[in-house]
C-alpha positions in Angstrom: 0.0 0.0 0.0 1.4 2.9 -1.0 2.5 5.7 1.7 1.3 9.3 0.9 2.3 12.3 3.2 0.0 14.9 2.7 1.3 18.7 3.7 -1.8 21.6 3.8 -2.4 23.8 6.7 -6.2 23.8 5.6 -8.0 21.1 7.4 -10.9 21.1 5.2 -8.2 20.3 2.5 -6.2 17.9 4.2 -9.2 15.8 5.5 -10.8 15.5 2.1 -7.4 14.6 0.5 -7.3 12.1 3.0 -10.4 10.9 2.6 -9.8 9.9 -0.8 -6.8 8.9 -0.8 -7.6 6.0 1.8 -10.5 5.3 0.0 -8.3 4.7 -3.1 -6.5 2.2 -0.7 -3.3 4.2 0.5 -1.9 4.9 3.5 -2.1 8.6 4.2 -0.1 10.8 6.6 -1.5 14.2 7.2 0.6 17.3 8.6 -0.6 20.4 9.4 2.5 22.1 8.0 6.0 22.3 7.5 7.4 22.0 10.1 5.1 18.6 11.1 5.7 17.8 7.5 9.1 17.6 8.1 9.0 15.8 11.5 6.4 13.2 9.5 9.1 12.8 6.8 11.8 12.0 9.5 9.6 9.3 10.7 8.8 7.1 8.1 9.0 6.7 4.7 6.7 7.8 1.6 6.4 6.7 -1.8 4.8 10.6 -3.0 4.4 14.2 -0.8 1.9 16.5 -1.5 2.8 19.7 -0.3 0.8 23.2 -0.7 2.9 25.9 -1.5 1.4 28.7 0.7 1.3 27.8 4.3 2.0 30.1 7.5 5.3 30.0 9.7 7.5 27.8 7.1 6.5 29.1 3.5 5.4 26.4 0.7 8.5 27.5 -1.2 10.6 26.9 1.4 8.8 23.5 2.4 8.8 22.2 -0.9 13.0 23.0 -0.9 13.5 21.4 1.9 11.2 18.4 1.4 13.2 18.3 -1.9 16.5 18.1 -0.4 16.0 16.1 2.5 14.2 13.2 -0.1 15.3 14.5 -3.3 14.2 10.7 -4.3 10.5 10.6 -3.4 8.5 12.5 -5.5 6.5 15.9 -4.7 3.5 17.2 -5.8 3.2 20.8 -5.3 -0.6 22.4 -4.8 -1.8 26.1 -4.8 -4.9 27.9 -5.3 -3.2 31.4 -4.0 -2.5 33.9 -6.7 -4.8 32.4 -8.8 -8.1 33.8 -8.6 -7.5 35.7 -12.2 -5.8 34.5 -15.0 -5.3 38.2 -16.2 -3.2 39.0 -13.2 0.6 39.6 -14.4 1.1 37.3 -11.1 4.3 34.9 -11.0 3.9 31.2 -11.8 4.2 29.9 -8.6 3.1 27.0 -10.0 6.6 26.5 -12.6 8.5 28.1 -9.7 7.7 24.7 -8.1 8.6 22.9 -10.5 12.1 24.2 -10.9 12.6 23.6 -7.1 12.2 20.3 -7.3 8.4 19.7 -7.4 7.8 16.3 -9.7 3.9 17.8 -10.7 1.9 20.4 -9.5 -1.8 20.8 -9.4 -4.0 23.8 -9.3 -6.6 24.2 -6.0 -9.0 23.4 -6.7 -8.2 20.2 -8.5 -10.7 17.2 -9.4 -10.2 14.0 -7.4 -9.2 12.3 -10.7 -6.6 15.1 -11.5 -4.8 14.2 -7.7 -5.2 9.9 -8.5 -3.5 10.6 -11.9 -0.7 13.0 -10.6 -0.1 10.3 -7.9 0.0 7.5 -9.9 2.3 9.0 -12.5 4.5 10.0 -9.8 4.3 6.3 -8.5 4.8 5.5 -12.1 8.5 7.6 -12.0 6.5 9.9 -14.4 7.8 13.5 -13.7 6.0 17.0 -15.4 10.1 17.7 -16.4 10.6 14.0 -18.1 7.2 14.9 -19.8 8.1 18.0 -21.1 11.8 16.8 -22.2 10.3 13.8 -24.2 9.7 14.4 -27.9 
């Protein structure tokens, strides 16, 4: 069964990821942030992270670096609704900016249960968003 830590400080988010995600048969660890992201990832290990990029007291950028470089091997899925409410704003792509930190996918908030299985199973798959967008 396959071991998913899931990283959001939203509980309403977290809970409903997990909710799926067990229902879809994995084992899911839920952390309330960073820093308990972190202490989670010391802990045991994880076949995929999902980490959101905006959370309070250690930033999702930051998260999603150190995540990176503390298990540069298990793949990371990077989430964010922030900055995103219009697609007219000359805001950064935090979304890319994830990507290039080490981020193996990243989906949108708020993303389709199907969208999250397929991201995870691709990851579980060794499918990254770079080897996708290297292949000809």
């Amino acid at each position: 069964m396959p071991r998913i830590l899931v990283v959001d400080d939203d509980p309403m988010v977290g809970a409903t990821i997990e909710v799926l995600l067990q229902r879809q048969g994995f084992d899911v660890t839920l952390a309330d942030g960073g820093e308990t992201g972190l202490a989670a990832l010391e802990a045991q290990a994880y076949d995929v992270m999902l980490v959101d990029i905006f959370m309070p007291h250690m930033r999702g950028f930051e998260s999603i670096r150190i995540f990176h470089e503390r298990a540069p091997a298990i793949p990371l899925i990077a989430m964010s609704g922030y900055a995103f409410a219009s697609s007219a704003s000359p805001s950064p792509d935090f979304l890319r900016m994830a990507l290039e930190l080490g981020a193996s996918r990243c989906l949108r908030k708020p993303f389709t249960p199907e969208a999250l299985l397929t991201s995870i199973r691709e990851c579980l798959a060794g499918e990254s968003a770079k080897d996708k967008k290297e292949a000809p």
